[in-house]
C-alpha positions as CSV (number, residue, x, y, z in Angstrom):
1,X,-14.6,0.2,-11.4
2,X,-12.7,-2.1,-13.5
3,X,-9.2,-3.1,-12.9
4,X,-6.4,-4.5,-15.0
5,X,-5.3,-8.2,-14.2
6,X,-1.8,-8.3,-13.7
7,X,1.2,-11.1,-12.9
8,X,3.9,-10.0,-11.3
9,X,7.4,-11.2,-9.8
10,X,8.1,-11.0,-6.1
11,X,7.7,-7.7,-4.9
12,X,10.2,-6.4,-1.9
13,X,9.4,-3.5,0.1
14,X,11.5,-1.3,2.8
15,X,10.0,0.6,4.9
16,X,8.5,2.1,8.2
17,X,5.9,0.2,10.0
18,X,2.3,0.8,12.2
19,X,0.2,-0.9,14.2
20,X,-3.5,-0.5,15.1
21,X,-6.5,1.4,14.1
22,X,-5.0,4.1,11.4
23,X,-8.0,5.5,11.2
24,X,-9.1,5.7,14.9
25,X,-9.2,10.0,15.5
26,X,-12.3,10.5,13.7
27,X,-12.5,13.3,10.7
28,X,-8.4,12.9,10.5
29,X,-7.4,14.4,6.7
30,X,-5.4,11.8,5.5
31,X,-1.9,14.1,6.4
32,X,-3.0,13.8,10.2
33,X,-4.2,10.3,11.0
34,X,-1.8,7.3,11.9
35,X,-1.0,6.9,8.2
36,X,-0.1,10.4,7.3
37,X,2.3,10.6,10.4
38,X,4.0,7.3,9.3
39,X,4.7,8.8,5.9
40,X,6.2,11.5,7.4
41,X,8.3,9.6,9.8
42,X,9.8,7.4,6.7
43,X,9.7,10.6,4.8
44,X,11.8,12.1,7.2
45,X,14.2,9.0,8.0
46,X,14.7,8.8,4.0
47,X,15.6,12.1,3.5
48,X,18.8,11.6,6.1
49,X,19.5,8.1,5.3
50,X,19.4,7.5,1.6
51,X,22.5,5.7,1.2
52,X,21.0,3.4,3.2
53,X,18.7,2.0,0.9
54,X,21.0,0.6,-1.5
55,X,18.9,-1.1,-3.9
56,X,15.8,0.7,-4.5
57,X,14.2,-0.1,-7.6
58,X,13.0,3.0,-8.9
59,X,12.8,6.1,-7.2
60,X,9.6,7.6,-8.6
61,X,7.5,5.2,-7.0
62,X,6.3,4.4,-3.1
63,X,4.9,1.7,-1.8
64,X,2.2,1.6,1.0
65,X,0.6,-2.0,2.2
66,X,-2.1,-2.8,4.4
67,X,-1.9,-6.0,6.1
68,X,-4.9,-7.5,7.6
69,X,-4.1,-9.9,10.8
70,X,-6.4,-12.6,11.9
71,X,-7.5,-10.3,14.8
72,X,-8.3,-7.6,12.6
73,X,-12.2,-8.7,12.5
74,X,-12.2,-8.3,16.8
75,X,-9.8,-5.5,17.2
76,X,-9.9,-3.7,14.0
77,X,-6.5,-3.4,14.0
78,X,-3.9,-3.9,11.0
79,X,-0.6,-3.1,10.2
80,X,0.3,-0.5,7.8
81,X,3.9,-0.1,6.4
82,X,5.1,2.2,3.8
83,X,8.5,2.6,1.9
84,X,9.9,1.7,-1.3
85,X,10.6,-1.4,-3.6
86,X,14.4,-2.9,-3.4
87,X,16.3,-5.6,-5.8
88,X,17.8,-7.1,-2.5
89,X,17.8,-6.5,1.0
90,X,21.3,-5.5,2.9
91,X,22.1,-4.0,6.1
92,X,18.5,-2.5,6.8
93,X,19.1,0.4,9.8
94,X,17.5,-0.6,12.9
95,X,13.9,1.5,12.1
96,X,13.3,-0.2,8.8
97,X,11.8,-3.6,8.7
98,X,11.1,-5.5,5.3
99,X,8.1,-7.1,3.8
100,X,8.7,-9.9,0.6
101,X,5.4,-10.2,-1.2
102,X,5.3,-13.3,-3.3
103,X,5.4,-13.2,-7.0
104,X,1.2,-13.8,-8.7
105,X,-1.8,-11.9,-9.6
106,X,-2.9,-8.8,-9.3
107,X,-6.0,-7.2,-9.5
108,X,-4.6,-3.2,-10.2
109,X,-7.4,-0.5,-10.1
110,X,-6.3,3.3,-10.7
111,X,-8.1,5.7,-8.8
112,X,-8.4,9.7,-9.9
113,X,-9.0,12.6,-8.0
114,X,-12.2,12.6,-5.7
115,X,-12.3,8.9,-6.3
116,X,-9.3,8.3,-3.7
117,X,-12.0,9.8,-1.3
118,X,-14.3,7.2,-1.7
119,X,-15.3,4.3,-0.2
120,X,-13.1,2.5,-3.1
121,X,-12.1,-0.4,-0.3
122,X,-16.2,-1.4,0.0
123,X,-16.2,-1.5,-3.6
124,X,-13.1,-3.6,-4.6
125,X,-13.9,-6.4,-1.6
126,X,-17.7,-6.2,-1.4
127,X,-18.5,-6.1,-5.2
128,X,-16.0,-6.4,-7.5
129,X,-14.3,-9.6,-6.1
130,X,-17.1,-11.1,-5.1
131,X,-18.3,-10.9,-8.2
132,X,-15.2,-11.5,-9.9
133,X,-13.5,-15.1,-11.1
134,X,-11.3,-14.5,-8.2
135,X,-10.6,-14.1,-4.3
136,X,-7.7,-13.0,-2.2
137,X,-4.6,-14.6,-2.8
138,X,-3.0,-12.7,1.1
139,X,-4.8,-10.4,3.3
140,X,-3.0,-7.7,2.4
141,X,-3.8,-4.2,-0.1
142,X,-1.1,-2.7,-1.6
143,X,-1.2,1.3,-3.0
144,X,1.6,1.9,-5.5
145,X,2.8,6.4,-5.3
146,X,4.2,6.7,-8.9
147,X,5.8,11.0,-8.2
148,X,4.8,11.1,-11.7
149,X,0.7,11.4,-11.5
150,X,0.7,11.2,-7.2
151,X,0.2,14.7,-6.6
152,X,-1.7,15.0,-3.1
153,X,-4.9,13.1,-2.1
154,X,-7.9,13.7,-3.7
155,X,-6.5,16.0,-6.0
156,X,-8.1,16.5,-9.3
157,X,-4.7,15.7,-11.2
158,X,-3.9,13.1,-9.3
159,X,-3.7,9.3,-9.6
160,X,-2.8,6.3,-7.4
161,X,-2.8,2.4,-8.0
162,X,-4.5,0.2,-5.6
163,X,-3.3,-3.4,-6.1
164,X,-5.1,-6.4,-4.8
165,X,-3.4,-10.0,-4.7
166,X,-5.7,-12.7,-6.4
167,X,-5.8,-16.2,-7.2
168,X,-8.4,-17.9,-9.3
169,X,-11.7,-18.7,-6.9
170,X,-11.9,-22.9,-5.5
């Protein structure tokens, strides 16, 4: 697996936030654990609150970020937030919070069908980066929705960006 290097400006997301263990029910399909339900919560807050994002940046494409804490190596625990890119931030509603990522590298890896159902996460951090020129840049993964080739999870047809911030190894 073999991403493409990218630079890219500062990247501001809206969006619906969790915190904890995603992944803690066992055997969830990705619709039922803690990630699938926050997607549906933001899904469901869009739908009757468009106007309130003023600024979103293009409406074919959703944003989800994993953000690893410094207690994530005790507690396992991370946030997770999902939502879309704006130009600007203005008069957020009370549920949505907002996460500037600064602009730099990324490493961007496209995943296809069964791949999204891999252990991609093992491979990125414990071989490819590692073995790469570079390291992490901010504890955070980000997974870029483009409606265009996201058709479900682990569907044949479909396709989703992973996107790793990296800075040249010290």
């Amino acid at each position: 697996m073999e991403p493409r290097i990218i630079e890219r400006d500062e990247l501001t997301v809206v969006g619906m936030v969790y915190y904890g263990n995603p992944f803690h029910t066992e055997g969830a399909t990705p619709e039922e654990n803690e990630v699938g339900k926050l997607w549906t919560r933001f899904n469901t807050y869009w739908d009757g609150h468009r106007e309130a994002f003023k600024h979103e940046v293009d409406v074919d494409v959703a944003w989800e970020l994993h953000i690893v804490t410094d207690e994530y190596e005790q507690t396992k625990e991370y946030a997770v937030m999902v939502g879309v890119q704006v130009s600007e931030i203005e008069d957020l509603p009370a549920p949505i919070f907002c996460k500037v990522l600064p602009a730099g590298q990324y490493a961007v890896f496209s995943l296809h069908g069964e791949e999204m159902n891999g252990n991609w996460g093992r491979t990125i951090y414990d071989e490819w980066l590692p073995a790469s020129p570079y390291e992490e840049a901010i504890s955070c993964t980000l997974e870029r929705y483009d409606a265009k080739c996201f058709k479900a999870w682990g569907d044949p047809e479909s396709e989703v960006e992973i996107w790793v911030p990296i800075k040249a190894r010290e």
